[in-house]
N, CA, C and O of each residue as an XYZ file, in Angstrom:
896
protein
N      95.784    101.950    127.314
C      96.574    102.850    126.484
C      95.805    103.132    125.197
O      96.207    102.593    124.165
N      94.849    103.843    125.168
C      94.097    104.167    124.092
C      94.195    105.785    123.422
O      94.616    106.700    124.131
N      93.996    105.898    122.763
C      94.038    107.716    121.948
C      93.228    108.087    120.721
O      92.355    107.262    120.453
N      93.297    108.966    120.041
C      92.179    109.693    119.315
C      92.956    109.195    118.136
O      94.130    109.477    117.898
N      91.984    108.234    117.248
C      92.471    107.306    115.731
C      92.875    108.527    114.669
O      91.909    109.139    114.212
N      94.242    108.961    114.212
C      94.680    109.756    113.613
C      93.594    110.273    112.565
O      92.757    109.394    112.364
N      93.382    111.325    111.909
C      92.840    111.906    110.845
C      92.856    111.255    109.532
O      93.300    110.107    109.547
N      92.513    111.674    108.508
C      93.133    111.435    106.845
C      93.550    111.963    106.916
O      93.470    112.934    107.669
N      94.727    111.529    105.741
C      95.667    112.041    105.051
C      95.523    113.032    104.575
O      94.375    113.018    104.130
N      96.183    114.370    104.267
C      95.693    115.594    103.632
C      97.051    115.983    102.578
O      97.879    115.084    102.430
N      97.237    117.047    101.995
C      98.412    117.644    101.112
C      98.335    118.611    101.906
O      97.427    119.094    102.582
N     100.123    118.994    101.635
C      99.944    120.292    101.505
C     101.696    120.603    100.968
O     102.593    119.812    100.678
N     101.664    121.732    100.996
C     103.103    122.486     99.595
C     104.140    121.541     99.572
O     104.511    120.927    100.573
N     104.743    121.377     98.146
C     106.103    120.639     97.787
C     107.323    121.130     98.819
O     108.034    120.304     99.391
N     107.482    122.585     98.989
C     108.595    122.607     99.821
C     108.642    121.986    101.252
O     109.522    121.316    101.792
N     107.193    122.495    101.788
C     107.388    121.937    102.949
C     107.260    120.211    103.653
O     107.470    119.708    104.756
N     106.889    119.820    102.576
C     106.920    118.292    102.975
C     108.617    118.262    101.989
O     109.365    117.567    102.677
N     109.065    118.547    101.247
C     110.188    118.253    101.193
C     111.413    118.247    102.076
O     112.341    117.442    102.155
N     111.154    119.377    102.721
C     112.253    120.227    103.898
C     112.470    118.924    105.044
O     113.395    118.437    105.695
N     110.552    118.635    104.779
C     110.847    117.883    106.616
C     111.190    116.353    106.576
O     111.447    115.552    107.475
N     111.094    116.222    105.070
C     111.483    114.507    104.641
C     113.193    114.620    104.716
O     113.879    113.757    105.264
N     113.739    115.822    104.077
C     115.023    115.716    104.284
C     115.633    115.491    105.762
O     116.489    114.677    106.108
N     114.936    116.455    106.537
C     116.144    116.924    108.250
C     114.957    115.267    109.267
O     115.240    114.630    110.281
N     113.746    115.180    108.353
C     113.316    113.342    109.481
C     113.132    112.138    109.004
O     112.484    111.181    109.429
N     113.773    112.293    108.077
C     113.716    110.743    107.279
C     114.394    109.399    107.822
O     113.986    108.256    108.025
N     115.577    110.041    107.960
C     116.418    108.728    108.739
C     115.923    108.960    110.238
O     115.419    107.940    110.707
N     115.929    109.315    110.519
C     116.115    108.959    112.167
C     114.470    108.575    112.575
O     114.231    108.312    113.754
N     113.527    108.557    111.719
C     112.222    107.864    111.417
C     111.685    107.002    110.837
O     110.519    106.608    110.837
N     112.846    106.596    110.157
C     112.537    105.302    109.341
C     112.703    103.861    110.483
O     112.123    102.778    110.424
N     113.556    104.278    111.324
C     113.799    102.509    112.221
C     112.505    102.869    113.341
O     111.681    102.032    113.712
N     112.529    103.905    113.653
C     111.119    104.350    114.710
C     110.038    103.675    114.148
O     109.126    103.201    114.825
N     110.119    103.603    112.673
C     108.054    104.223    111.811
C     108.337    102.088    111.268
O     107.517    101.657    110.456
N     109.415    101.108    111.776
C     109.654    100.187    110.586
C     109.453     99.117    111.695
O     110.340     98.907    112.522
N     108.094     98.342    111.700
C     107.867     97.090    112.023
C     108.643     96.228    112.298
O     109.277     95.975    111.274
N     109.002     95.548    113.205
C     110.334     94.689    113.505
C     110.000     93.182    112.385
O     110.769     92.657    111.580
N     108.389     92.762    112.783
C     108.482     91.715    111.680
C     107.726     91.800    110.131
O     107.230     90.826    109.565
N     107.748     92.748    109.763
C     107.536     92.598    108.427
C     108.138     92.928    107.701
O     108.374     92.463    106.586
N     108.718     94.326    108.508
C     109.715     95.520    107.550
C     108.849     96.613    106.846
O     109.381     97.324    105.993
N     107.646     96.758    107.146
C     106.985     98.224    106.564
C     106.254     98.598    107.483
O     105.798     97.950    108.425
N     106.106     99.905    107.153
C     106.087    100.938    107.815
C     104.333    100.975    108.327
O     103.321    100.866    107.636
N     104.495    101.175    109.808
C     103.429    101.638    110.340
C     102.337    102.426    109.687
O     102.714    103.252    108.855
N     101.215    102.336    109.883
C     100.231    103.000    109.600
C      99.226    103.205    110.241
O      99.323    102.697    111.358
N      97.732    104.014    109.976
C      96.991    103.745    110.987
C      96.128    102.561    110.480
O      95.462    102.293    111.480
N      95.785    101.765    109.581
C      94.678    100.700    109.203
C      95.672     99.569    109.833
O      96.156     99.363    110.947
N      95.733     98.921    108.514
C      95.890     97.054    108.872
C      97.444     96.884    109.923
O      97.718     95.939    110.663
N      98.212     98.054    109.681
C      99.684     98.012    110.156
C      99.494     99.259    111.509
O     100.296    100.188    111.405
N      98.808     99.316    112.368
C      98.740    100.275    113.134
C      99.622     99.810    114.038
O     100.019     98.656    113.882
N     100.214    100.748    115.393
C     101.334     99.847    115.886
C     101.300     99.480    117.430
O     101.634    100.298    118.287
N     100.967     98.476    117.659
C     100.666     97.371    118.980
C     101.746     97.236    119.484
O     102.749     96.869    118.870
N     101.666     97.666    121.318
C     102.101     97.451    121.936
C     102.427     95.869    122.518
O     101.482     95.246    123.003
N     103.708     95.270    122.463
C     103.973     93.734    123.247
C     103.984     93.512    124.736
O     103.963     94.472    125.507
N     104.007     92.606    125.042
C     104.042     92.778    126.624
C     105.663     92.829    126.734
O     106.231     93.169    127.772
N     106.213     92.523    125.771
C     108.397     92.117    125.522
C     108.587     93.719    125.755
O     109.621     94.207    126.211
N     107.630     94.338    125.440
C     108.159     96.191    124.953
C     108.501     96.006    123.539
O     109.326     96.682    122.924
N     108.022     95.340    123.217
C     108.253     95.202    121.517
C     107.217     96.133    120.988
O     106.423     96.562    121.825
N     107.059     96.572    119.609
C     106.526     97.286    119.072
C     106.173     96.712    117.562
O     107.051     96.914    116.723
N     104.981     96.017    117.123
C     104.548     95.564    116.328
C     103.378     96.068    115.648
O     102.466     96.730    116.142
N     103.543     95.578    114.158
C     102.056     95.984    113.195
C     100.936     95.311    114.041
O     101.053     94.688    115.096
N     100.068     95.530    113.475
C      98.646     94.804    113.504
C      98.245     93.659    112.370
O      97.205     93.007    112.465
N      98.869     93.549    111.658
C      98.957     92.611    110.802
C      99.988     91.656    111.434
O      99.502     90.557    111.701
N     101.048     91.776    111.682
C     101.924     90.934    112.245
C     101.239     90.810    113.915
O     101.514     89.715    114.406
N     100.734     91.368    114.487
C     100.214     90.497    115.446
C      99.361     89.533    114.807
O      99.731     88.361    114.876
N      98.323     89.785    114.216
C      97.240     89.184    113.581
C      97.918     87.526    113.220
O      97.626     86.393    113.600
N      98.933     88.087    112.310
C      99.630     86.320    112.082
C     100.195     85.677    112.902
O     100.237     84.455    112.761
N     101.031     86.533    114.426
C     101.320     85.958    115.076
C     100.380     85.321    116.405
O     100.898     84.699    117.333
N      99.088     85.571    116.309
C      97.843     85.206    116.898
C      97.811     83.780    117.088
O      98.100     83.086    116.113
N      97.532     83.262    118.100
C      97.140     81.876    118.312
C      97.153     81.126    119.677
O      98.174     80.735    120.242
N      95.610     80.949    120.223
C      94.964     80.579    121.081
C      95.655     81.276    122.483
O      96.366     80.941    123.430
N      94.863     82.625    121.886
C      94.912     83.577    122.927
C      96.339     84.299    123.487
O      96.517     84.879    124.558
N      97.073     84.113    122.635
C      98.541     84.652    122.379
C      99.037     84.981    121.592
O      98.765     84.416    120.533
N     100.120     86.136    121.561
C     100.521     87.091    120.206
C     102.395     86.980    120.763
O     103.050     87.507    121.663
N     102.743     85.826    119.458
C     104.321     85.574    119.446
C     104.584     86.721    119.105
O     103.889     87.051    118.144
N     105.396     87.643    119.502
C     106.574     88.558    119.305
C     107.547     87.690    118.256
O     108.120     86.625    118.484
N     107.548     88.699    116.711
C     108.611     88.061    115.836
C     109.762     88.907    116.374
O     110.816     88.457    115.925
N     109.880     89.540    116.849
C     111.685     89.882    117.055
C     112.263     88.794    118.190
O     113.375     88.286    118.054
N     111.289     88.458    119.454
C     112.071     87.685    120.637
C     111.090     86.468    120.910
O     111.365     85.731    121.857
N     110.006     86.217    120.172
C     109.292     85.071    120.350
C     108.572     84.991    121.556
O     107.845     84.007    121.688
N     108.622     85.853    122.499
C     108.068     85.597    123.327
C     106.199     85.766    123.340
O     105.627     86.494    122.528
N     105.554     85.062    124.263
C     104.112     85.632    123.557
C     103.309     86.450    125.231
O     103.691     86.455    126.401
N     102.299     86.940    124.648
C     101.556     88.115    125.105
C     100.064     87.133    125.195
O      99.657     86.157    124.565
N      99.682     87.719    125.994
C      98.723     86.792    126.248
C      97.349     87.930    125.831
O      97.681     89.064    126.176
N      95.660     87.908    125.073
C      95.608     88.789    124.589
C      94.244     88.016    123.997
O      94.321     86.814    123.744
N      93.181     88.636    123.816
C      91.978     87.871    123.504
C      92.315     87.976    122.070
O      92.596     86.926    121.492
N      92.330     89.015    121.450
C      92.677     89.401    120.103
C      93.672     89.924    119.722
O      93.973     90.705    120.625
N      94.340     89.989    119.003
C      95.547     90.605    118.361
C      94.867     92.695    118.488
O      95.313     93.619    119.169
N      93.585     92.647    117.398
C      92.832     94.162    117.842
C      93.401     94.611    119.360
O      94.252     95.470    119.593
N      92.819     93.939    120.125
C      92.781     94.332    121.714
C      94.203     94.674    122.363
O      94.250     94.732    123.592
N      95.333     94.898    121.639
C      96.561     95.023    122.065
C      96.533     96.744    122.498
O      95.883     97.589    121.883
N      97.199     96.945    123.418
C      97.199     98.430    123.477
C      98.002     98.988    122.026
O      98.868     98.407    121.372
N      97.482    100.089    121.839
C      97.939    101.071    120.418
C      99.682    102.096    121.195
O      99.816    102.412    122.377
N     100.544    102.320    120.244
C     101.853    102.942    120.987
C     101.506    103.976    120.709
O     101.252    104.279    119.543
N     101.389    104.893    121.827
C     100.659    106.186    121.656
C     102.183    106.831    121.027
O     102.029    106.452    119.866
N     102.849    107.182    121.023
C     104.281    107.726    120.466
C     104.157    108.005    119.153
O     104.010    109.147    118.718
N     104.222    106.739    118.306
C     104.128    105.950    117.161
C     102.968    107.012    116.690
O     103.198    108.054    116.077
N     101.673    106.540    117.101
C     100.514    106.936    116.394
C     101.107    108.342    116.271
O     101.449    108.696    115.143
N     101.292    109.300    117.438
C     101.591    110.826    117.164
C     102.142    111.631    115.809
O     101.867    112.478    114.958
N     103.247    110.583    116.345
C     103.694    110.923    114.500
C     103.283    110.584    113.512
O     103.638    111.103    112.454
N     102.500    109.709    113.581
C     101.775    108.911    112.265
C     100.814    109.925    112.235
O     100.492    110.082    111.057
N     100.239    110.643    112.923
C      99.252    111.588    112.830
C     100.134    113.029    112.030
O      99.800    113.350    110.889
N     100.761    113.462    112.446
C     101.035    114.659    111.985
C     101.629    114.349    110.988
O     101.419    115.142    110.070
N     102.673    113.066    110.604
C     103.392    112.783    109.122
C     102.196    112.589    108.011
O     102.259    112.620    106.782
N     100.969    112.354    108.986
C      99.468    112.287    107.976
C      99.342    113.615    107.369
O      99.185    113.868    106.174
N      99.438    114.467    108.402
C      99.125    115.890    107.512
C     100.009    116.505    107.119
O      99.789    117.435    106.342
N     101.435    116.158    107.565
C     102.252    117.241    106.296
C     103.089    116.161    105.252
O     104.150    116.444    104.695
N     102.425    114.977    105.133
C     102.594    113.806    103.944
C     104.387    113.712    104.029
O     105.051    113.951    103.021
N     104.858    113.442    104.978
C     106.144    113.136    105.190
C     106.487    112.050    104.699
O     107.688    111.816    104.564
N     105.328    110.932    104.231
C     105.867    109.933    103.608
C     106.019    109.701    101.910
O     106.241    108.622    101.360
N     105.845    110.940    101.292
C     106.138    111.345    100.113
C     107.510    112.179    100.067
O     107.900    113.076    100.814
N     108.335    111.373     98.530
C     109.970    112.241     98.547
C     109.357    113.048     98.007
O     110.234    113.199     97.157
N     108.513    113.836     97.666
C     108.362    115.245     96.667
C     107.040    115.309     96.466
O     106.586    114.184     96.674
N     106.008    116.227     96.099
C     105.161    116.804     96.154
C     104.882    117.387     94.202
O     105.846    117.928     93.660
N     103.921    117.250     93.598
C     104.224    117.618     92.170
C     103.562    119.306     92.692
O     102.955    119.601     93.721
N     103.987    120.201     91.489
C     104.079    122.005     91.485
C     102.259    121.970     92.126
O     101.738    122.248     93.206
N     101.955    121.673     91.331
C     100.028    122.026     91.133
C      99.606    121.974     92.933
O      98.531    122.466     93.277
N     100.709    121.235     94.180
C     100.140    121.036     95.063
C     100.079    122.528     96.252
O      99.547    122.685     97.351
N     100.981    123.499     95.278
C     101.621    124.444     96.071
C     100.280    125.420     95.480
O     100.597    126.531     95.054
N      99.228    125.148     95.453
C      97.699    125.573     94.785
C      96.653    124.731     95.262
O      96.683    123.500     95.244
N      95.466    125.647     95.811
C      94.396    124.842     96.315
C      93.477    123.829     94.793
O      93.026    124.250     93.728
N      93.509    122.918     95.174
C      92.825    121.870     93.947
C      91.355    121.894     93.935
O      90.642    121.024     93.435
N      90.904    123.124     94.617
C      89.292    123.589     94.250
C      89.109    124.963     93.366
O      88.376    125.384     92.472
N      90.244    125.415     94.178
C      90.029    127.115     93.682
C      90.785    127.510     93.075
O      90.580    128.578     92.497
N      92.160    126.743     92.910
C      92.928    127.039     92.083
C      94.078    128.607     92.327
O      94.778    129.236     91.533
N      93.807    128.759     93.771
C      94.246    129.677     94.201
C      95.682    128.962     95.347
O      95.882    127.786     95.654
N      96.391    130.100     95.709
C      97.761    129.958     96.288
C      96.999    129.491     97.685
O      95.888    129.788     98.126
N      97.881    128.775     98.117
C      98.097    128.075     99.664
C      98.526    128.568    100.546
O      99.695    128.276    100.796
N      97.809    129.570    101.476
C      97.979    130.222    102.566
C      97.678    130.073    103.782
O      98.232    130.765    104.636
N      96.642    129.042    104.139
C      96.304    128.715    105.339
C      95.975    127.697    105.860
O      95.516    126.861    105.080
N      96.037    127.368    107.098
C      95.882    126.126    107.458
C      94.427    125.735    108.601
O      94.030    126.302    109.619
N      94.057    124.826    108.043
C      92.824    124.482    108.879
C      93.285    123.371    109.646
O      93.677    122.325    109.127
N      93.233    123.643    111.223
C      93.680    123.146    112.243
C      92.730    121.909    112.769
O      93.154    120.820    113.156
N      91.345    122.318    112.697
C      90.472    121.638    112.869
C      89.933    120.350    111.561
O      89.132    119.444    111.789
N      90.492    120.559    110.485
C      90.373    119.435    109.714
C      91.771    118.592    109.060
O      91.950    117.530    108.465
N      92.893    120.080    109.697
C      94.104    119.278    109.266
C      94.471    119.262    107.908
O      95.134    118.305    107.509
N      94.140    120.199    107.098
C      94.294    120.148    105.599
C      94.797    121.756    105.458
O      94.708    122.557    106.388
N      95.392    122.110    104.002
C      96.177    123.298    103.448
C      94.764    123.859    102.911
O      93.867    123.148    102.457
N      94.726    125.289    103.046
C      93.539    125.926    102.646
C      93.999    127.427    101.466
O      95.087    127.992    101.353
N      93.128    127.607    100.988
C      93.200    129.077     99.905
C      92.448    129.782    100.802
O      92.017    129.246    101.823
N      92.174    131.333    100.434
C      91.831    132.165    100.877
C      90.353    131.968    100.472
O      89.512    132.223    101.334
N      89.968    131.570     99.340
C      87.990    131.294     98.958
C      87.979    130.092    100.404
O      86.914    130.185    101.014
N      88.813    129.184    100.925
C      88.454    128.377    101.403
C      88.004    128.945    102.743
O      86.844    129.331    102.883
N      88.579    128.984    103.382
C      88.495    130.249    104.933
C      87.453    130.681    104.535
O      86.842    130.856    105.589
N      86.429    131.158    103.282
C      85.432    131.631    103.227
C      84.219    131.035    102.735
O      83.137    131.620    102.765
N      84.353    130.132    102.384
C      83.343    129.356    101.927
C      82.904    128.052    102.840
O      81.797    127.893    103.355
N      84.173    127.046    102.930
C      83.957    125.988    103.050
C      84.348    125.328    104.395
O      84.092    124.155    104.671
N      85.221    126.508    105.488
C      86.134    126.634    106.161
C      86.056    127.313    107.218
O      87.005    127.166    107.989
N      84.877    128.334    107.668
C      84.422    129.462    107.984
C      84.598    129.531    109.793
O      83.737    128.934    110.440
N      85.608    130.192    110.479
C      85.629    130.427    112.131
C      84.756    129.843    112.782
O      84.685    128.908    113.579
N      83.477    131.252    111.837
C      82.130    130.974    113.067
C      81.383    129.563    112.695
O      80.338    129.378    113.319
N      81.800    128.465    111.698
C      81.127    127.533    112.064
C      82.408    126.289    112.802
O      82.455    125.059    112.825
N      83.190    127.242    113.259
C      83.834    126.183    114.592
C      85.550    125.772    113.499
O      86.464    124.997    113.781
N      85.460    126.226    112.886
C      86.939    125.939    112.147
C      88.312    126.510    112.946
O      88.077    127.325    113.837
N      88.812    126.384    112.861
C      90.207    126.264    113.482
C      91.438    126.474    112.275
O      92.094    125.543    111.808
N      91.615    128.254    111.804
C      92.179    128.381    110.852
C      93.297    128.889    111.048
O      93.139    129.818    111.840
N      94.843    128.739    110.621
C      95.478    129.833    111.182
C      96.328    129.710    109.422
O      96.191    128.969    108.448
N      97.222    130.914    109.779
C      98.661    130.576    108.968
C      99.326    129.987    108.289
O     100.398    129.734    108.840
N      99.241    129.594    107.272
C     100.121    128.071    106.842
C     101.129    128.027    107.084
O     101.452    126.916    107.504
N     102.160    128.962    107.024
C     103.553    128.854    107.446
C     103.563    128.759    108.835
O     104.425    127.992    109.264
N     102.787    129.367    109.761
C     102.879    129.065    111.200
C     102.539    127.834    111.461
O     103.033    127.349    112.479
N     101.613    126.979    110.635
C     100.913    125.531    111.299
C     102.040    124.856    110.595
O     102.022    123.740    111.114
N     103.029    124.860    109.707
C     104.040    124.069    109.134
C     104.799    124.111    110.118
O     105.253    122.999    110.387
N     105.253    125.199    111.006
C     106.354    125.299    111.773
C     106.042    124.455    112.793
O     106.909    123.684    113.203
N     104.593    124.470    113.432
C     104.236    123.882    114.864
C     103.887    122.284    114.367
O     103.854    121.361    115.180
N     103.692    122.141    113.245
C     103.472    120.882    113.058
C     105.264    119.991    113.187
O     105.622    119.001    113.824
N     105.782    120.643    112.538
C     107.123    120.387    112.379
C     107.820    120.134    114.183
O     108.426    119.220    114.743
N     107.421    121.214    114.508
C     107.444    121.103    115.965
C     107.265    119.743    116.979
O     108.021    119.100    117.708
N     105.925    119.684    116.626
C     105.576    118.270    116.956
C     105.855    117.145    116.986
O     105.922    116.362    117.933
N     106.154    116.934    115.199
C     106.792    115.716    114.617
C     108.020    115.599    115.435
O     108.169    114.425    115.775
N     108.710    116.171    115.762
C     110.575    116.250    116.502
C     110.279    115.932    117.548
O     111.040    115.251    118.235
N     109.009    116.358    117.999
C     108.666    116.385    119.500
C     108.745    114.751    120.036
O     109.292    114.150    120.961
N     107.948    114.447    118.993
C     107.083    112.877    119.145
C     108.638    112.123    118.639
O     108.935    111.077    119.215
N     109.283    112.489    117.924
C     110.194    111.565    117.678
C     111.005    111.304    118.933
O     111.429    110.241    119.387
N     111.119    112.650    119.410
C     112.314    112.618    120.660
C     111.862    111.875    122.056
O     112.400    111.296    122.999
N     110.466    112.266    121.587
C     109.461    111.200    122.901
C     109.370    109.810    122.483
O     109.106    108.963    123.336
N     109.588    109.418    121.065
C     109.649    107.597    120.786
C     111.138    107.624    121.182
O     111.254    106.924    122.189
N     112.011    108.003    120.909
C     113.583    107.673    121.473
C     113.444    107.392    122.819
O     113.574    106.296    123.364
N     113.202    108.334    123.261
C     113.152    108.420    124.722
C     112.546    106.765    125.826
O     113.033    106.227    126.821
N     110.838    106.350    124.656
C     110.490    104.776    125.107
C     111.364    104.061    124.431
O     111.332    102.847    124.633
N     112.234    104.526    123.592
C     112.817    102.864    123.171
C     113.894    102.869    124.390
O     113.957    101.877    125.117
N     114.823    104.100    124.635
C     116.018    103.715    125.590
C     115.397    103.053    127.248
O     115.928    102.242    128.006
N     113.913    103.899    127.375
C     113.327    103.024    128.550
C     112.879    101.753    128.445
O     113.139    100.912    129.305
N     112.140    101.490    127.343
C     112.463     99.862    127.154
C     113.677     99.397    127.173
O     113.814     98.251    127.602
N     114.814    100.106    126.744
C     115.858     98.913    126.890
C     116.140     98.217    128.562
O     116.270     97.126    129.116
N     116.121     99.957    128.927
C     116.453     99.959    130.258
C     115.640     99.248    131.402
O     115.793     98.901    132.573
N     114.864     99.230    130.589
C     113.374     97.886    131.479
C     113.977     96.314    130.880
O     114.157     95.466    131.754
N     114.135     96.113    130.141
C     114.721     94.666    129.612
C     115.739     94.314    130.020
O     115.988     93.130    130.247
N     116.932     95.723    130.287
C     118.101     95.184    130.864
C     117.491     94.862    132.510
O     117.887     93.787    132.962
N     116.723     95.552    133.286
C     116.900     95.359    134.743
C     115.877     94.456    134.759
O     115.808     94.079    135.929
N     114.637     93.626    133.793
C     114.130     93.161    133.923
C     115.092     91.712    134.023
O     115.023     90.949    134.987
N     116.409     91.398    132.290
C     116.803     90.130    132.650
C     117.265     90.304    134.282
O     116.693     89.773    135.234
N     118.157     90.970    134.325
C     118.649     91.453    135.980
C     118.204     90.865    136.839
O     118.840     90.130    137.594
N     116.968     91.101    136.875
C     115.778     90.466    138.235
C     116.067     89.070    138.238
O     116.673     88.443    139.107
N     115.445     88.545    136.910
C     115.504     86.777    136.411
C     116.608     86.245    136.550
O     116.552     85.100    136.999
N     118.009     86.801    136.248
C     119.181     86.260    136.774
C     119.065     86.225    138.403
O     119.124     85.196    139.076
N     118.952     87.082    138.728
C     118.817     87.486    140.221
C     118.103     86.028    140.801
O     118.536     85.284    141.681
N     116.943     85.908    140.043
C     115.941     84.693    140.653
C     116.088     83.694    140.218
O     115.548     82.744    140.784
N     116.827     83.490    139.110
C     117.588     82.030    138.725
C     118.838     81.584    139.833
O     119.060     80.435    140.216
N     119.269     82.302    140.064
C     120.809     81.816    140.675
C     120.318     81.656    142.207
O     121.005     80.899    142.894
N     119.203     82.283    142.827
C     118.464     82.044    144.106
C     118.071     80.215    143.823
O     118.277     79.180    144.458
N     117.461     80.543    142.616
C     116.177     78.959    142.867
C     117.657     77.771    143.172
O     117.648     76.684    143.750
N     118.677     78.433    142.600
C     119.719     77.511    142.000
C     120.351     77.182    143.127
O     120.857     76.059    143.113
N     120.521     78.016    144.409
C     121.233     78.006    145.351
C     120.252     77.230    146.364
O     120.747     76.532    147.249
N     118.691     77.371    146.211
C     117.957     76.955    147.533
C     117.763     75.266    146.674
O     117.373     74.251    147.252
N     118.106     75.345    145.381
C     117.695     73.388    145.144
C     119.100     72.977    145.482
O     119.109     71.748    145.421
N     120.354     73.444    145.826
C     121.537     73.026    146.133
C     121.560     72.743    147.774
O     122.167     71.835    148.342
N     120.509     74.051    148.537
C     120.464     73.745    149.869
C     119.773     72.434    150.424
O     120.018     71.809    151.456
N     118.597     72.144    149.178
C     117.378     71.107    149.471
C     118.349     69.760    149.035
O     118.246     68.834    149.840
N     119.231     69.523    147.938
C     120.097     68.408    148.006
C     120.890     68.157    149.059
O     121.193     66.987    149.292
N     121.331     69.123    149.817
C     122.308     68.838    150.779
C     121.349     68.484    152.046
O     121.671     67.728    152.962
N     120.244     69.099    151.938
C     119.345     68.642    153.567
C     119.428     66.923    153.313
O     119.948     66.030    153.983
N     118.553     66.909    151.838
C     117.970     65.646    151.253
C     119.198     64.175    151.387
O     118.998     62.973    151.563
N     120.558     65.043    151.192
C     121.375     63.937    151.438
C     121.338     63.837    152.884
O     121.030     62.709    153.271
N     121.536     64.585    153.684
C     121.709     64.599    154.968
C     121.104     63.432    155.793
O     121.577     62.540    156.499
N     119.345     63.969    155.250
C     118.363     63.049    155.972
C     118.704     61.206    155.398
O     118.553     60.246    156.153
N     119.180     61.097    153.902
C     119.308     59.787    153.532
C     120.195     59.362    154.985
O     119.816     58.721    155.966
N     121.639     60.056    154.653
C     122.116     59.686    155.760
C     121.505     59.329    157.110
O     121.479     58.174    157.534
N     121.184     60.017    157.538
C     120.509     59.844    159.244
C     119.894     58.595    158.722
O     120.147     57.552    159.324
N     119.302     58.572    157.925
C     118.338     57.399    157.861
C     119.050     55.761    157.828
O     118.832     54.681    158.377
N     119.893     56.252    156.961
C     121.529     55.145    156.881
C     121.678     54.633    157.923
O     121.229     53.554    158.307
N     122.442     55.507    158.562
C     122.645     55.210    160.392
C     121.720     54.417    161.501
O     121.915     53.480    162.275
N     120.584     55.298    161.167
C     119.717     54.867    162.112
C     119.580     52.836    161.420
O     119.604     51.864    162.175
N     119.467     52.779    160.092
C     119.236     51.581    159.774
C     120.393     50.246    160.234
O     120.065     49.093    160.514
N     122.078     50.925    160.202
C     122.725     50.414    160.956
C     122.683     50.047    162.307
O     123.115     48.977    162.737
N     122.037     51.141    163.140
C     122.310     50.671    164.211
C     120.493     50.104    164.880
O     119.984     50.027    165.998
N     120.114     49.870    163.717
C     118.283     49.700    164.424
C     119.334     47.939    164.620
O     118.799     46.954    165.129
């Protein structure tokens, strides 16, 4: 389970990282929030590792929960077996959004005025560079930014919308693994009950042989 290590961080306009902190804040905060530390995913030291539980952990909290070749799960304790804490698969879900909340800075409540202006040129914020993921001016597209050397420019208001797009996208696709994890944990205990109450019934069959044979053996000793 591997994927392409999110971008840097970039700016771009006060309204529109405001808009999208308002309508995805909550319903991204328990998605984006480490079960054992309590902060929020990222891509460096807190990137977010897959458990073998279906748990969903930092990289730092694996890291501490590391030890001789196993990674305790702090929500259910259970451990993962795992050369390194690094070597855990990455939650591709997770990262998605961590990628695009990278570029439209969703993890800022507000944006100061000066950002709704390119901080080279000093000019208004009109476009978006797709290929580096950052808010562009119109000198930029021409200077620093340029098609023909492979840039990827469009719209700013159109790349806000599709980015926005995305972000909902990826959220509705992390909902979607958490209710299938549940639904794997519920039919997983399922199974284990299933195979507990078997072992439970065939060591009840093996006492009753086991008495059986004492018996015979009883008998036979009576009447040897």
């Amino acid at each position: 389970m591997r994927f392409v290590k999110p971008l840097g961080q970039s700016t771009i306009c006060k309204r529109s990282t405001t808009s999208m902190n308002e309508g995805l804040a909550t319903p991204l905060r328990s998605v984006l929030t480490c079960p054992g530390c309590a902060h929020r995913f990222d891509d460096t030291s807190r990137r977010p590792k897959f458990l073998s539980c279906f748990h969903t952990v930092c990289l730092a909290c694996a890291r501490k929960g590391f030890f001789n070749g196993k990674v305790s799960c702090p929500a259910d304790k259970r451990l993962t077996e795992v050369k390194s804490a690094e070597l855990l698969p990455d939650n591709t879900q997770l990262c998605t959004i961590l990628l695009n909340m990278s570029s439209l800075n969703l993890h800022e409540a507000s944006q100061p005025p000066s950002k709704d202006t390119c901080p080279t040129h000093s000019a208004r914020i009109n476009f978006w560079c797709n290929t580096c993921r950052m808010p562009l001016c119109r000198d930029c597209t021409v200077l620093s930014h340029k098609e023909v050397a492979g840039h990827r420019v469009r719209d700013h208001d159109e790349a806000v919308s599709i980015l926005r797009s995305e972000v909902r996208a990826a959220v509705v696709e992390a909902r979607n693994l958490l209710q299938e994890t549940r639904r794997l944990r519920h039919d997983q205990r399922k199974y284990l009950l299933r195979q507990l109450d078997a072992a439970r019934a065939y060591e009840k069959q093996l006492k009753t042989e086991l008495k059986g044979l004492d018996n015979d053996k009883k008998e036979e000793g009576k009447n040897g």
